[in-house]
N, C-alpha and C positions, 0 to 999 in steps of 0.2 A: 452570682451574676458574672464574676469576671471569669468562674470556671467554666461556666458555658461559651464565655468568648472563645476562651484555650480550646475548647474541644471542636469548638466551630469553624476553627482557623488550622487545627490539624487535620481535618477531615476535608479544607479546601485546598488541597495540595494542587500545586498547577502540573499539567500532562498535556505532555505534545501529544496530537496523534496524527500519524502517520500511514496513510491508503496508499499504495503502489497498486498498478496496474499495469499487465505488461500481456502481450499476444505469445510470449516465448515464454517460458517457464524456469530457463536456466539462465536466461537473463535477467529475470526479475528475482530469482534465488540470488545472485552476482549482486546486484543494487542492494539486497536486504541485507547482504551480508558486511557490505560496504558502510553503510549507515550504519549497522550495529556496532561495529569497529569505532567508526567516529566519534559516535557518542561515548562509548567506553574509553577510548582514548581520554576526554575529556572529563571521564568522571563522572555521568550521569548513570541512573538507574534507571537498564532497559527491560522491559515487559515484551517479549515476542520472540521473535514475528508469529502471526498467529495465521495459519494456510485459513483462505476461505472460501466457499463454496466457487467453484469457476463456472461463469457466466457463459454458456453456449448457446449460441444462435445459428441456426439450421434453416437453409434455404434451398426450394426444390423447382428447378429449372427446367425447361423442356428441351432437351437436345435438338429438337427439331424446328424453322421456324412454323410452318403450314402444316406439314402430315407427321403421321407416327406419335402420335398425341399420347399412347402409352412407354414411349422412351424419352425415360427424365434421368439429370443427373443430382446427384444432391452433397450438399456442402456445409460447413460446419465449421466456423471462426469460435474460436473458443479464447477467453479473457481471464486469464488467472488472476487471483489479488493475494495480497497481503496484508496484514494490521501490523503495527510497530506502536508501543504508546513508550515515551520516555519521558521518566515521573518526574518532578522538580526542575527542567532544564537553564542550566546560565546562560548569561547571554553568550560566551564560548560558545557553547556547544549550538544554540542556534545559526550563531555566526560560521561554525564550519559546516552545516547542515546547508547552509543557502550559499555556501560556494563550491559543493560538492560536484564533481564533473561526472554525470552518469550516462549511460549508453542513450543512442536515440528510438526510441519504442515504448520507454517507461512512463508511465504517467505516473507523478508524486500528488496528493493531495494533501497538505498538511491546516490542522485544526488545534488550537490552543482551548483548553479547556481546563 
C-alpha cells in the first residue's frame, strides 16, 4: 500500500507549462530563449521549447469598392507558438518567471499542472 503511494506521488511531479504566442518569430524565439535562461539560472529542469504548428489566417479582399469584382488582394497574419514545460519548479523560479520583462507582442500563457 505505501508503495503504491511512492510511486503515485513520483509519477505526480508538478510542471509549469508555458504557451507563448507571438506575430514575429524572432521575437518570440528572444522570449523563449529568455525564460530558458531564467529557469536554468535557478535550477529548474527545462523540457523545450517545443516549435508548433503556426496558426495562419488568410483573408481575401476586393480591391475595388463597386466594379472590378475579379481584382482581389489577399492577406495572411500568421501566429507562431511555442511549448516550454518546466518539471518541479520553486517558488524562485516562479517568482523570477512573473517578474520577467518581455517584448510587447508576446502572449505568455502559463498552466501549473
Amino acid at each position: 500500500m505505501a508503495e503504491r503511494r511512492a510511486k503515485k506521488q513520483e509519477a505526480e511531479e508538478q510542471r509549469l507549462r508555458i504557451r507563448i504566442r507571438a506575430y514575429d518569430h524572432k521575437i518570440l524565439d528572444a522570449s523563449v530563449r529568455q525564460i530558458v535562461e531564467t529557469a536554468e539560472r535557478y535550477g529548474a529542469e527545462v523540457s523545450g521549447p517545443v516549435p508548433l504548428p503556426a496558426e495562419v489566417r488568410k483573408y481575401t479582399v476586393n480591391r475595388s469598392t463597386f466594379v472590378h469584382k475579379n481584382a482581389r488582394e489577399q492577406f495572411e497574419m500568421r501566429v507562431h507558438k511555442r511549448l516550454v514545460d518546466i518539471l518541479n519548479p520553486a517558488s524562485k523560479v516562479i517568482d523570477a518567471l512573473t517578474s520577467l520583462n518581455l517584448p510587447a507582442g508576446v502572449d505568455i500563457e502559463v498552466k501549473m499542472a
